[in-house]
C-alpha positions in Angstrom: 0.0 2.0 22.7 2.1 2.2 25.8 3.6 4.9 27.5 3.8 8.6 26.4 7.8 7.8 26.4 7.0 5.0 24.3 5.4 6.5 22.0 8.1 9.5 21.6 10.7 6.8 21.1 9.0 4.7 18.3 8.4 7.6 16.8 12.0 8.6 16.5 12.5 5.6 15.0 10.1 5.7 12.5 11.5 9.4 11.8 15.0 9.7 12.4 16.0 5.9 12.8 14.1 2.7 11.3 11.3 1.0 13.1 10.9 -2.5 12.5 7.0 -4.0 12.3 6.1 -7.4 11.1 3.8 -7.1 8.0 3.6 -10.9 7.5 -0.1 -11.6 7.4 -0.6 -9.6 4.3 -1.2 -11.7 1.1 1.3 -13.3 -0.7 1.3 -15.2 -3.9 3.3 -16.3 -6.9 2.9 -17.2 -10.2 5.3 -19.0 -12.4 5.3 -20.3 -16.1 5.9 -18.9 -19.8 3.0 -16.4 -20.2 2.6 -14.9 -16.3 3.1 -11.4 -17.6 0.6 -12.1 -20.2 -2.3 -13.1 -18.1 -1.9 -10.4 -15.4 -1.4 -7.5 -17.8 -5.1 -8.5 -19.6 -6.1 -8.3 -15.7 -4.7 -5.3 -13.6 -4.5 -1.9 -14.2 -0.1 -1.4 -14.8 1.9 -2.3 -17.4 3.5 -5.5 -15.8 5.2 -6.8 -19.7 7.3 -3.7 -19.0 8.9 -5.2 -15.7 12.3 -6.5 -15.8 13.8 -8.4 -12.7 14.7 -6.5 -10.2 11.9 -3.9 -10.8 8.1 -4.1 -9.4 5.1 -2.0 -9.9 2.0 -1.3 -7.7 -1.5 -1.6 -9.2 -5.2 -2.8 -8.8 -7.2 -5.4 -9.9 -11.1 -4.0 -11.0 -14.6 -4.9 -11.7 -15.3 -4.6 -15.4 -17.0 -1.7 -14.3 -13.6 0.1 -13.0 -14.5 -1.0 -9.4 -11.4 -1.7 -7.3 -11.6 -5.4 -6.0 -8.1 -4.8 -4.2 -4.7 -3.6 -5.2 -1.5 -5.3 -5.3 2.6 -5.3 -5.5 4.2 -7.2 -8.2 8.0 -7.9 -8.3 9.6 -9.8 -11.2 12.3 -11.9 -9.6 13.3 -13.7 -12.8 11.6 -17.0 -12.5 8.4 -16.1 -10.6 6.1 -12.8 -10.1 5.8 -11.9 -6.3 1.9 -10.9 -5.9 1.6 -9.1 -2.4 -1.9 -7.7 -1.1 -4.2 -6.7 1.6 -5.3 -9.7 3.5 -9.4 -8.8 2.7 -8.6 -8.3 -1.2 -6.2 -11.7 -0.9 -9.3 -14.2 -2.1 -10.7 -11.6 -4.5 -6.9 -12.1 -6.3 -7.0 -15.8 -5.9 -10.0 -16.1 -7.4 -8.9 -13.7 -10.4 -6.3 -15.7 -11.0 -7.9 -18.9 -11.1 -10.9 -17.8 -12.8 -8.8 -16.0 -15.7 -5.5 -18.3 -16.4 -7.3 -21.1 -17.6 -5.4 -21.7 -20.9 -2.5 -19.8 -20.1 0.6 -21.2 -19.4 0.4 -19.7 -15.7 1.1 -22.0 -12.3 -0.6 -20.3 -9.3 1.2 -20.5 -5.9 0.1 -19.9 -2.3 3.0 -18.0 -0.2 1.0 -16.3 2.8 2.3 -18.7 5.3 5.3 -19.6 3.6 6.7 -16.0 3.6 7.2 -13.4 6.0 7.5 -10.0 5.6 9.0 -7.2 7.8 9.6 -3.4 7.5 11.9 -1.4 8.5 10.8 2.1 8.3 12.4 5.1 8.6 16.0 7.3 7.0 18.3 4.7 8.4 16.4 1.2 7.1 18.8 1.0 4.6 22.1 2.3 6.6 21.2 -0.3 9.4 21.0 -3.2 6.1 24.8 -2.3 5.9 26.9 -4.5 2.6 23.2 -5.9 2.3 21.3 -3.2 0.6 24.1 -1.9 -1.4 22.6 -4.1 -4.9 19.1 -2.3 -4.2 17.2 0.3 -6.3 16.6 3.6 -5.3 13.0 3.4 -7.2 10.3 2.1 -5.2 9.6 -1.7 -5.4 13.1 -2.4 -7.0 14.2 -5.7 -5.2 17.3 -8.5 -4.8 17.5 -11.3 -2.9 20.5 -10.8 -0.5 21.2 -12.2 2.7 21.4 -10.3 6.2 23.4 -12.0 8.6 22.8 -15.6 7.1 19.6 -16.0 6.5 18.3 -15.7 2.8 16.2 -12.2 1.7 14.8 -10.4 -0.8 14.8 -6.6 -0.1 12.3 -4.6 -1.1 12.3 -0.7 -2.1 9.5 1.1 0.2 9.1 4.4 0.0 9.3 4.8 3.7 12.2 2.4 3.6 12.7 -1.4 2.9 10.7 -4.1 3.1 12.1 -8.2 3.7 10.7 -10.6 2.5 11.8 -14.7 3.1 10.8 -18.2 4.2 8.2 -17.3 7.5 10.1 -20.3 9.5 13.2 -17.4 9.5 11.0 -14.5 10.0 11.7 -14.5 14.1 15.3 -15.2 13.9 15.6 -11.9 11.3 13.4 -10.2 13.0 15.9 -10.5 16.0 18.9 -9.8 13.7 17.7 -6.5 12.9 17.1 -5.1 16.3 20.6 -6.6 17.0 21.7 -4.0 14.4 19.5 -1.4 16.1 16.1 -1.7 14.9 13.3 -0.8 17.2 10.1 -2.5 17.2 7.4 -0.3 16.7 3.3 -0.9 16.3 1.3 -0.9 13.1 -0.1 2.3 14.6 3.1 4.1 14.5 3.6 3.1 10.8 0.1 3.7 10.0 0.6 7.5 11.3 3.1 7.8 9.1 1.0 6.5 6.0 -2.0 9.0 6.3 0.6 11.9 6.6 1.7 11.0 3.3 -1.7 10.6 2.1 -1.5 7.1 0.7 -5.0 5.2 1.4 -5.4 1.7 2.3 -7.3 -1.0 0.5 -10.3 -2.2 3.2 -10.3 0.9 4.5 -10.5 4.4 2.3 -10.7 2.2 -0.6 -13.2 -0.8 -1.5 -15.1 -2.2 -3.9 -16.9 1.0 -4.8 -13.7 3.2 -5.4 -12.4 3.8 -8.7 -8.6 4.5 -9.1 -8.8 8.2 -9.9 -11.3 9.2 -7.0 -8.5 8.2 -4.9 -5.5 9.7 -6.4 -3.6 5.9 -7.6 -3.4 7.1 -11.4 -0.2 7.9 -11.2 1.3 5.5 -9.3 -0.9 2.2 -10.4 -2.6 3.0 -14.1 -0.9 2.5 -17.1 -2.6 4.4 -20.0 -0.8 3.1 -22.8 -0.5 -0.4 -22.1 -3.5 -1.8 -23.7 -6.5 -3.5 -22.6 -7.0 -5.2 -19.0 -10.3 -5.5 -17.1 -12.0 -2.1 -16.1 -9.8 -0.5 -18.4 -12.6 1.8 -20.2 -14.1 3.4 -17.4 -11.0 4.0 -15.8 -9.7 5.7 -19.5 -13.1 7.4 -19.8 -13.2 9.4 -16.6 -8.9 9.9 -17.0 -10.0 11.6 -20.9 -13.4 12.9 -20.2 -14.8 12.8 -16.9 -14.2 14.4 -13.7 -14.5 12.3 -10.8 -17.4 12.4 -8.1 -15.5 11.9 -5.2 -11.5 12.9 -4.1 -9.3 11.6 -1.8 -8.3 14.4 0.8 -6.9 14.7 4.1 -9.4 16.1 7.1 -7.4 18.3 9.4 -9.7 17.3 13.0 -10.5 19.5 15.7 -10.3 16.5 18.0 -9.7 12.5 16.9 -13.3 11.1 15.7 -14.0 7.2 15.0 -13.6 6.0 11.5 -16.7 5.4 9.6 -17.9 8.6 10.6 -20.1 10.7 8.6 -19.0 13.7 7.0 -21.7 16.3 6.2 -21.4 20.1 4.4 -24.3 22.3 4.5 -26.2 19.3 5.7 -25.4 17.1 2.6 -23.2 13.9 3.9 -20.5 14.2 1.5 -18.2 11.3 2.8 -16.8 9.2 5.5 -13.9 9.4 7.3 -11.2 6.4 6.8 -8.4 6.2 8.8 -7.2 8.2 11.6 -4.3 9.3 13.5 -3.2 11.7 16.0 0.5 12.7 14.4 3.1 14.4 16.2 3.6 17.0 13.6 -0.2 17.6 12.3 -1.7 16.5 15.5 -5.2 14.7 15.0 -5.8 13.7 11.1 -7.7 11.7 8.9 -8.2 10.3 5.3 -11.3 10.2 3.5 -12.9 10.0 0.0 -15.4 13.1 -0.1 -17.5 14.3 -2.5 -15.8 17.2 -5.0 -17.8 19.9 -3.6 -16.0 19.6 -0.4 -13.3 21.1 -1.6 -9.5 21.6 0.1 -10.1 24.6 2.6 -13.6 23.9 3.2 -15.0 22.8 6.3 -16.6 19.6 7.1 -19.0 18.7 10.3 -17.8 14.9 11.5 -20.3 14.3 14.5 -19.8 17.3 17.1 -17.1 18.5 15.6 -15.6 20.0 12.9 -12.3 19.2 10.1 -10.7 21.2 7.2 -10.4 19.1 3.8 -6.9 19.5 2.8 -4.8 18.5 0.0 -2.7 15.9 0.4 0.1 14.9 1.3 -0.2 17.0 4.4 
């Protein structure tokens, strides 16, 4: 990680400034052609017919058993819909789309080495983006393509700031544009700090292929319930209507930093394992983890030799 002084000042920038990190491995595709929105709103869980360009939605792609196979950003830039994902769920949405558009009037397009994409997080990302950002969305995932200092963007809504997305051969040459305008690079493991504190979990990671949306807290921001019918759909309305779910996503407030994968135990039942972890600046060492209902927020979990309080989240 570097330096203690390191450290302190990438955090400022993630917190009072904007910290620049290059997200460009994660999966990127696109679809084109007269029934896109069509196809993908039988197939994930938000209502993507609903989109007009400029906007974009988050949302998950599931089992038909209501098992998350990964999750996914979708932006409507007019001709195209911009698919963005973890790298591990990117050939579980390749093969979704292949597997399901036959007969549709959908062209499938590979972009994870033909894009880049870099973040600037933190209060200033916009201010720093200058005449740039002024055509961009307050709401998370609105989007217009822009250009900053020449070279040809889209700008993305986070909500930790704005994300950049453009042709990968451009990528260094922005990249060294933004720190120009005062950008500082920072680590994924800053960013990632910032992410548990705000309690969002990360597909390959708190969430898999055994997680159902509601265990982890993504109705809100990635379910549609009045959309109509997609893949998974009736156990994810089910358990929404009728059901309570077995498991939560909660923080874990740590009495020291612990590996993730640990196991989580109450009264001697494992109730969980711990995702990810980070020792913030503010909350000092936390962690994310589905658990088991019964461990509920203020109760205390053994993790190894040591001990953590669930808490609500965000912290």
């Amino acid at each position: 990680m570097g330096t203690t002084e390191q450290l302190s000042e990438a955090e400022r920038a993630v917190r009072a400034g904007a910290g620049l990190v290059d997200r460009s491995a994660r999966g990127k595709l696109a679809l084109s052609g007269g029934e896109t929105k069509r196809f993908l709103q039988g197939q994930i869980t938000n209502d993507v017919v609903a989109l007009e360009p400029g906007q974009g939605l988050y949302a998950a792609f599931l089992t038909a058993k209501g098992k998350m196979l990964g999750d996914l950003r979708v932006l409507d830039s007019g001709d195209e819909l911009l698919l963005d994902t973890e790298r591990v769920a990117l050939q579980e949405l390749f093969n979704m789309v292949r597997r399901y558009s036959l007969g549709f009037d959908v062209e499938l397009h590979r972009r994870t080495l033909e894009r880049g994409l870099l973040s600037l997080v933190g209060p200033r990302a916009r201010a720093l983006l200058g005449d740039a950002a002024a055509g961009l969305g307050e709401q998370e995932h609105a989007h217009v393509a822009t250009t900053v200092d020449g070279i040809p963007v889209r700008l993305i809504a986070t909500d930790v700031g704005v994300d950049l997305l453009l042709d990968s051969a451009r990528t260094e040459a922005l990249a060294q544009a933004l720190v120009a305008r005062g950008a500082l690079p920072v680590s994924d493991e800053v960013v990632e700090t910032m992410r548990i504190e705000r309690g969002r979990p990360r597909y390959g990671v708190e969430l898999d292929d055994s997680t159902i949306p509601q265990e982890a807290g993504l109705n809100e921001r990635a379910v549609s319930f009045t959309k109509g019918c997609y893949v998974g759909q009736e156990t994810v309305a089910r358990l929404f209507y009728k059901g309570k779910p077995n498991r939560h996503l909660r923080g874990l407030r740590l009495a020291v930093p612990v590996e993730p994968g640990s196991e989580l135990t109450l009264d001697g039942k494992r109730v969980g394992t711990v995702g990810s972890v980070a020792v913030s600046p503010v909350h000092g060492p936390i962690a994310l983890a589905l658990v088991r209902r019964e461990a509920e927020p203020g109760s205390t979990v053994t993790v190894g030799e040591t001990t953590a309080e669930v808490a609500e989240l965000p912290f």
